[in-house]
Each structure stands twice: as structure tokens, then as C-alpha cells.
C-alpha positions in Angstrom: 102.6 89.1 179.1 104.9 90.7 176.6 103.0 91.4 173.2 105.7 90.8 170.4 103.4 91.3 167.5 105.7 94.7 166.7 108.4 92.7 166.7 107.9 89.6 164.6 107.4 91.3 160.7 111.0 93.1 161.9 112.4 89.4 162.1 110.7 88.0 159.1 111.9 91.2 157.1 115.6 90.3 158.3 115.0 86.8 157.6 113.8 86.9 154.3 116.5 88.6 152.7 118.8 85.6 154.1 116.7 83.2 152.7 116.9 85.1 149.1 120.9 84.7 149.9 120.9 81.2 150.6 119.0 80.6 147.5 121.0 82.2 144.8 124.2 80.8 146.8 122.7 77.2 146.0 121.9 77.9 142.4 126.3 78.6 142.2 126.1 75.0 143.5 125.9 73.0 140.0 128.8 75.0 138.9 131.0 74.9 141.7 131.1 71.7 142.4 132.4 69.9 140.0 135.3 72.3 140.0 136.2 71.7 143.4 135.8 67.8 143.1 138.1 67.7 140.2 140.5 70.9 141.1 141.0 69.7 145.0 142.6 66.3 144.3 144.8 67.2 141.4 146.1 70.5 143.5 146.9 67.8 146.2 148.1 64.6 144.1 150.4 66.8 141.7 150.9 70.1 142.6 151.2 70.5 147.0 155.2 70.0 146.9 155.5 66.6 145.0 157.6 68.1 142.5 156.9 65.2 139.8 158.5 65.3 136.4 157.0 67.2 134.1 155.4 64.8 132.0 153.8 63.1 135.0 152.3 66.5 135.9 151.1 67.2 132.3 150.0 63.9 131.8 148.4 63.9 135.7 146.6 67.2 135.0 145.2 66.9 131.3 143.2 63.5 132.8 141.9 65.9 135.6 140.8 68.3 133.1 139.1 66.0 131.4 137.7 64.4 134.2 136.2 68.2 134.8 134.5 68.3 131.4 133.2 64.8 130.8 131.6 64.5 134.0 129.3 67.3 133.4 128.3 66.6 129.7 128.1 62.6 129.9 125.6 64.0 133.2 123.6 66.3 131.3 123.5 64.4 127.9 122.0 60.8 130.1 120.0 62.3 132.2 118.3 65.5 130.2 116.3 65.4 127.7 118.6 62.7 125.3 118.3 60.2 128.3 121.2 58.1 126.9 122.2 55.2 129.1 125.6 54.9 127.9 126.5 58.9 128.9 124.9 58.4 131.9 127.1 55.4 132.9 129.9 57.4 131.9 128.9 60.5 134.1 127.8 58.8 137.2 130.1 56.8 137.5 132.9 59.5 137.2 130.5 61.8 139.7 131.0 58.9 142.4 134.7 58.7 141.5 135.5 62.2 141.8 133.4 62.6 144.9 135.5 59.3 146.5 138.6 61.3 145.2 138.0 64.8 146.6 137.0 63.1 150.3 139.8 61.4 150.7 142.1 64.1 148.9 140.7 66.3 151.8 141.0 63.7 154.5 144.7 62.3 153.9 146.1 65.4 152.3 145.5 67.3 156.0 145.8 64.1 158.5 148.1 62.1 156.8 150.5 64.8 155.9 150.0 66.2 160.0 150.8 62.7 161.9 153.7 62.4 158.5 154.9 65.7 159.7 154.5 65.1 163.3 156.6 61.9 163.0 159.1 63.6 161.3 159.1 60.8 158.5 161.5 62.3 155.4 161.7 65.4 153.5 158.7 67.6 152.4 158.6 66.3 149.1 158.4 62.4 150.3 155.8 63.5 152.5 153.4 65.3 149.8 154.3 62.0 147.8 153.0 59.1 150.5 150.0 61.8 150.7 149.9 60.5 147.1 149.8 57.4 146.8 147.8 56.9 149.8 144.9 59.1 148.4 145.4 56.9 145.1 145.6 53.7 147.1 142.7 54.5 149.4 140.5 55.6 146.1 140.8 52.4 144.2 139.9 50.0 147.0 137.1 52.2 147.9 136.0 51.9 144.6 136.3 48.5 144.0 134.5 47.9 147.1 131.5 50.2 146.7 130.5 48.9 143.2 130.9 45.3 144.8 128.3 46.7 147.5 126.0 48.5 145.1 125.9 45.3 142.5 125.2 42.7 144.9 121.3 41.3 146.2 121.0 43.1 149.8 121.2 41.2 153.1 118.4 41.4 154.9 117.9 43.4 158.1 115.6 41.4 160.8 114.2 43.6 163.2 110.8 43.4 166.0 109.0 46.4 165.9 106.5 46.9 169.0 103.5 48.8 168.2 101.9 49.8 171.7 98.4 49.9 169.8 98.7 46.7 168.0 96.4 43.7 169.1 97.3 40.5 169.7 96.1 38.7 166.5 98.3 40.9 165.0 101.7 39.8 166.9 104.1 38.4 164.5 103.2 40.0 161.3 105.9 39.7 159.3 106.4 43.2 156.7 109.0 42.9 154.1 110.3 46.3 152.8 112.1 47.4 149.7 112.8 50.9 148.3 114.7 52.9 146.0 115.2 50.1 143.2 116.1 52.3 141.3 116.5 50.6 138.0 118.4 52.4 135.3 121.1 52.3 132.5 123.1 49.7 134.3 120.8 46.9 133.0 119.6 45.0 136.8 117.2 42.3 134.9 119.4 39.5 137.0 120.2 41.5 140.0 115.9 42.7 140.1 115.2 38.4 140.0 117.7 37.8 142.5 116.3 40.8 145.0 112.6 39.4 144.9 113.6 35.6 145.0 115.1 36.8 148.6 112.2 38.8 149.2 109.9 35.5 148.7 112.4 33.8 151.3 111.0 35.8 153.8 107.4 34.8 153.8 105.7 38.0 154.4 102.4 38.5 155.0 102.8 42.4 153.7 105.3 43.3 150.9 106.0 47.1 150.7 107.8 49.4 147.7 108.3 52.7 149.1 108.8 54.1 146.0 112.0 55.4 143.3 111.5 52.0 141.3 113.6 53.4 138.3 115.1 56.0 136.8 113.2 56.4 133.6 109.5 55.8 132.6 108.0 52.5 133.2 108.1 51.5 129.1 111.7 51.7 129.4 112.9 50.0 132.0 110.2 47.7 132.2 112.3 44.9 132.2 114.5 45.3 135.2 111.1 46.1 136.8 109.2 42.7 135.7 110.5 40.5 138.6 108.3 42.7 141.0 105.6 40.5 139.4 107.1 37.5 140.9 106.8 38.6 144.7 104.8 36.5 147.4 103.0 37.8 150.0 100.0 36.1 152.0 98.4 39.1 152.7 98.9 42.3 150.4 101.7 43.9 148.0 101.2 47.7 148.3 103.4 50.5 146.3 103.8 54.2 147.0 105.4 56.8 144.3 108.7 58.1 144.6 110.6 61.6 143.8 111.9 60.0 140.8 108.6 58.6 139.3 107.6 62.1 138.8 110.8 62.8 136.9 109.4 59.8 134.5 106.1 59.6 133.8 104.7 58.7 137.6 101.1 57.6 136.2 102.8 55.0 133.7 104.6 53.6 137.2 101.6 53.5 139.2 100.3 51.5 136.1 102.7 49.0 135.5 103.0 48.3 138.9 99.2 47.6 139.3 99.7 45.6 136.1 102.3 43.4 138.0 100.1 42.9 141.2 100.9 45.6 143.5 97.9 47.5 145.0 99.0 51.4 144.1 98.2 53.1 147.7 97.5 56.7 146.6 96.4 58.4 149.3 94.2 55.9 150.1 94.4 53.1 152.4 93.3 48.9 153.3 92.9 47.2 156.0 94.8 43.8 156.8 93.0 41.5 158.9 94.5 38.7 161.4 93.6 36.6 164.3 90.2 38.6 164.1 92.7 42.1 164.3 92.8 44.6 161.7 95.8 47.0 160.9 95.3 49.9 158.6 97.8 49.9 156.0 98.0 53.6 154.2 99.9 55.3 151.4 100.5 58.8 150.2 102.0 60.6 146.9 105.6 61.7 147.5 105.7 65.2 148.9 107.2 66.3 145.3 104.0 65.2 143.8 102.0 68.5 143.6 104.7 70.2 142.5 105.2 67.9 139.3 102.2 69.4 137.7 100.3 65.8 137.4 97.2 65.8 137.7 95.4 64.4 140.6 98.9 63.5 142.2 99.7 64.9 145.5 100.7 63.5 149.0 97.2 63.4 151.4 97.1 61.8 154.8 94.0 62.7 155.8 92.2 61.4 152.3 94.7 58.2 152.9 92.8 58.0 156.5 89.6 58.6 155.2 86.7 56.1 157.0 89.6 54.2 158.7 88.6 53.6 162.4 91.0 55.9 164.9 91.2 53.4 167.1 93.0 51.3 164.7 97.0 50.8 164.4 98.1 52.5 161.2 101.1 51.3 159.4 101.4 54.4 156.9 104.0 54.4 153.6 105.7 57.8 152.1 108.8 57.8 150.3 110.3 60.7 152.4 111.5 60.6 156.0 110.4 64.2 156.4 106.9 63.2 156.1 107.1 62.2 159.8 106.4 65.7 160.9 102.8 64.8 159.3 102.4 61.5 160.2 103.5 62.2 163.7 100.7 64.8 164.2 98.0 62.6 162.9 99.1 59.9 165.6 100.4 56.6 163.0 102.2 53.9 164.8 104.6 53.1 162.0 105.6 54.7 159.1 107.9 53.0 156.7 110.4 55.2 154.0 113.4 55.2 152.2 114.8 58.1 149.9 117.5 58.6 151.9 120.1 55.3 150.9 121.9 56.1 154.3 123.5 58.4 152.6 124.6 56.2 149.4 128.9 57.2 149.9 130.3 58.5 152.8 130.6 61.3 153.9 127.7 62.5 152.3 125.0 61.1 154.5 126.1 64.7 156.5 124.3 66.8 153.4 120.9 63.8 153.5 120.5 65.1 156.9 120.0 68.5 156.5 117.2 67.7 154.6 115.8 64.3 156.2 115.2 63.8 160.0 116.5 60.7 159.7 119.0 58.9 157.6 118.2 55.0 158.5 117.1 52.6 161.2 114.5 53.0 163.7 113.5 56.3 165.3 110.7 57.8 167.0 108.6 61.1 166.9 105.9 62.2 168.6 104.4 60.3 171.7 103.8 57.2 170.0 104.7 57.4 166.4 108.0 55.3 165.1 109.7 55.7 162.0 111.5 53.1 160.0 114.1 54.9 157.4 115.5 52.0 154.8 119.3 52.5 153.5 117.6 51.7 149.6 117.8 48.5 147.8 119.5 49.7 144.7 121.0 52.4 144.1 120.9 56.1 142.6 123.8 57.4 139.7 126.9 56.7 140.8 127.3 52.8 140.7 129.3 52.7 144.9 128.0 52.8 148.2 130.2 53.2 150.7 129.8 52.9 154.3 125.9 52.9 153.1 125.4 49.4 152.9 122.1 48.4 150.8 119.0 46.4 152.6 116.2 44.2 152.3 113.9 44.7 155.3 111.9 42.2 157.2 109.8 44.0 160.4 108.0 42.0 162.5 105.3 43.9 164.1 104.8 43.0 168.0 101.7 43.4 170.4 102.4 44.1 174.2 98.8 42.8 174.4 99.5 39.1 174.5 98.1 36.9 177.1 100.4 36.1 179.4 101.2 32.5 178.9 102.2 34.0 175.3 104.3 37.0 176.7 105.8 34.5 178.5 106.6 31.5 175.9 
């Protein structure tokens, strides 16, 4: 056996100053991207061998420029301490815009101009100019598109989930899931009504929030968030916080939310009872409760397990993916998250994944633990999703325990 104790503080000594790297290198990140979102697309649009007229290339340029110093203010003036809904209309939607613009800018202003060149179609400057108005093109259906997606009620994603442990009274339970409401300044009073009218549809025997209702505390935007009131379920509604709930008062949300029927499920759990089965349903904190500073808040498993029998299937909520690493450890059959909205506009589900081990769907960790990652019902900022397509989620759990003249019906 090789003893590698001398070697080990050697590595985390060389590791630790690229950590410290990697840190300050993402704290340049707030001010270099917006640059590179704004200066990328003009520098391709006006300036890569277009040779516009001069007053198209003023004109083109000062609305970049402002694009550059709007975004950042209208940002910083809704969503700090001001919280104006207006300005923050006005910044997210130009942050989605920009970041639409800059992908494609990228994508069309390399590809297109390669197969353009390639083919040999006209001179340089007719080239750089299809580039153009292909990028421009390409923008403004995406756009009108991906508000269209982010405004409309969710369809609804059907899937059976089998749960090795479940029992057979259990078979056929029917779980509705929705997550990442996120109501904000684009008043959703309608769109929130619509969303749980669907949700009743369903007939679920559990309902489940997974958390981000709103951006904003629970005062404000308790209007958009009333219609949760008005969802059916035969069983149990059950709520776990979100990231964003500790940016806005997280206490006043687990409040209102118990105010409007919904059992809060902090690290604590129930149990569901069917067909003389019993499923533990369980709830943590986000994992950026702790860190909020508010009291008593703080994701727990093993106080959400606490006096549940082991033997017992365990349906487990937490807003993160990345609390599957946890869950997986202390054997749950299911847990159910969202956070992640799929990545909200392509391509920037690849940056979700380097933080989240999963970015939606159905996936599995551990020897018998399954995760189920929502895409988000609403919708975060910029008012677009794009190849990210918004759900409402009805699992029905399924036993492998059924007699067989039921297994076989």
C-alpha cells in the first residue's frame, strides 16, 4: 500500500490558489458580460465588412450603446434595493434580447458566413450583409416566439414513474408538480388562474410547489400568487422554499402559502395513506437557506426524516437538483425539483449544468433513487424561453408489487 498522506496538502496547496483564481475571474463576470453581449453583435451586424452608409452605422451603433447602458441600470434599479417593476421589465427584457442577439451573432456570423463563403455566393461585402439580416431575421422570430412560450399556461407532461419500493395500494397515485412561478413585475393575475384551473384538471391526489413562487415578498405580489388558493387535491398540497424566497422575505412566503392551504414542508415530513399503503412525503429549505441569515431556515434531510419508518417509500421535495447527492445517500425513491427551467433560452442550459446535475426530465442516482428535474412553470427575468419549453407535471407513481391479475390488466 502506497501512503499518500505527504502528498495530498502539496495538492490542496496547488489547488487552492486556482480556486482563489477562479473566484476573482467570476467576480469580472458582471462587468464583462454585458460588454460582450452588446459589443459582439454590433461588431458583426455593422462593422465585419458590411460597409453601410454612414448614418446606418451611427444610427446602428448609438442603439447598441444604449442598449449597453440601459440594460445594466433598468437591472440594477428593478431588482436592488428600488425594486421598480417598470425598470425591471425594461432590463430583463433587454438582458434576454441581447443574450438572443449575441447567440446567434456568434452562430451565423461564423457558419453562415463559412457555408456563404464556401458556396462562393457574391462579394465579401454581400456576404457580411446576408450575415446581417439573417442574425436580424433569426432574432426577431426567436423573440416573438419565446415571449409567446413564456406567456402561455404550460402543457402538461404525463409520465409513470415506477418506485421499486412502492406498494400496491399506492399504484396509480397521481402527483401534480409545479415550480418556479415565479411571479413578478409582469403582472400574471390571469396567467396564475389559468395555470391552477389546469392543475385542477388533473385530479391529483398530491399537488407539489417546489418552490421560487415570486420574485418579490409575498405582500407584493400577493395577487398573482392568490389562485394557488384555488388548487384541488384529494390528498395533500405541500410547498418547499425556493432560492428566490430568501431574496424576499422567505418567512412571509411560507406564511402566505399556509394561509392559502398549502402545508409548508420545512424539513419536516407527512405521510399519505392509500389502499392501506403509506408514502412519506418530505420537504427541506433550499440549500441557500442557511446562508440567508434567517433564522431557523436551513435545508435538513435527516430532521425532514425524523420518526418516518425506513422501510417506507419517500417521495422527498427540494428546489435544487443538486440536492440529489443528499438524497441519494439517504436512499429516497423520488425526489422532485425544479430551479433549473431547462435552461430558460438556449444555449444557456450549457452554464445550468455546471452547476446542476441535471437540467430536466427523469434521471437516476444512486441504486435506487430517481430524480425528477421540472423545466419551471413560469419564468425568471427575461420574459423568452427558447428551446426550454415551460411544464405542468402530472407523475403517476407505479408499484411493481401488483398482483398479477392487475400487472396483467
Amino acid at each position: 500500500m502506497t501512503d499518500t498522506s505527504d502528498t495530498r496538502p502539496a495538492e490542496g496547496e496547488a489547488q487552492a490558489p486556482r480556486r482563489s483564481r477562479l473566484r476573482r475571474l467570476m467576480g469580472y463576470i458582471p462587468l464583462i458580460a454585458p460588454v460582450l453581449l452588446w459589443a459582439v453583435p454590433c461588431w458583426v451586424l455593422l462593422y465585419s465588412g458590411q460597409h453601410w452608409p454612414l448614418p446606418v452605422t451611427a444610427a446602428g451603433t448609438a442603439l447598441f450603446a444604449l442598449g449597453l447602458i440601459a440594460m445594466p441600470l433598468a437591472m440594477a434599479r428593478g431588482h436592488g434595493r428600488r425594486q421598480q417593476d417598470r425598470a425591471a421589465i425594461i432590463g430583463d427584457t433587454l438582458l434576454g434580447a441581447s443574450w438572443i442577439l449575441f447567440t446567434w451573432s456568434v452562430l451565423l456570423g461564423v457558419l453562415l458566413r463559412l457555408a456563404l463563403t464556401v458556396a462562393c455566393v457574391g462579394e465579401s461585402q454581400d456576404r457580411a450583409r446576408i450575415v446581417t439580416w439573417a442574425v436580424l431575421g433569426t432574432t426577431a422570430v426567436l423573440l416573438g416566439w419565446g415571449y409567446a412560450e413564456a406567456r402561455r399556461v404550460p402543457r402538461v407532461r404525463r409520465l409513470d414513474v415506477r418506485l421499486p419500493r412502492l406498494r400496491p395500494g399506492l399504484d396509480g397515485l397521481r402527483v401534480a408538480l409545479i415550480t418556479d412561478t415565479h411571479y413578478g413585475p409582469l403582472n400574471r393575475t390571469r396567467w396564475s388562474a389559468r395555470v391552477c384551473e389546469t392543475v385542477n384538471t388533473l385530479e391529483a391526489d398530491l399537488v407539489c410547489h417546489t418552490g421560487d413562487i415570486a420574485d418579490g415578498t409575498a405582500e407584493r405580489r400577493r395577487a398573482q400568487a392568490a389562485p394557488l388558493g384555488t388548487v384541488r387535491a384529494t390528498r395533500a398540497r405541500v410547498y418547499v422554499t425556493g432560492n428566490h424566497e430568501y431574496y424576499s422575505e422567505a418567512q412571509g412566503w411560507v406564511d402566505l402559502m399556509d394561509e392559502l392551504g398549502w402545508e409548508p414542508l420545512r424539513n419536516r415530513h407527512l405521510l399519505l395513506e392509500r389502499g392501506g399503503d403509506t408514502l412519506v412525503v418530505a420537504g427541506v429549505d433550499d440549500v441557500t437557506a442557511e446562508s440567508s441569515g434567517l433564522a431557523g431556515h436551513r435545508a435538513h434531510l435527516a430532521g425532514a426524516l425524523n420518526g418516518a419508518d425506513p422501510d417506507l417509500p419517500v417521495l422527498l421535495l427540494a428546489h435544487q437538483p443538486k440536492f440529489i447527492d443528499r438524497a441519494a445517500a439517504a436512499g429516497i425513491d423520488l425526489q422532485l425539483s425544479g430551479h433549473t427551467h431547462g435552461g430558460q433560452i438556449w444555449p444557456f442550459h450549457h452554464l445550468v449544468r455546471l452547476d446542476q446535475p441535471a437540467l430536466a426530465g427523469l434521471s437516476h442516482h444512486g441504486p435506487r433513487t430517481l430524480l425528477y428535474t421540472s423545466r419551471g412553470t413560469g419564468f425568471w427575468g427575461p420574459p423568452f424561453r427558447v428551446f426550454a419549453p415551460s411544464e405542468i407535471t402530472l407523475l403517476v407513481l407505479r408499484s411493481p408489487h401488483l398482483p398479477a391479475q392487475l400487472s396483467d390488466a
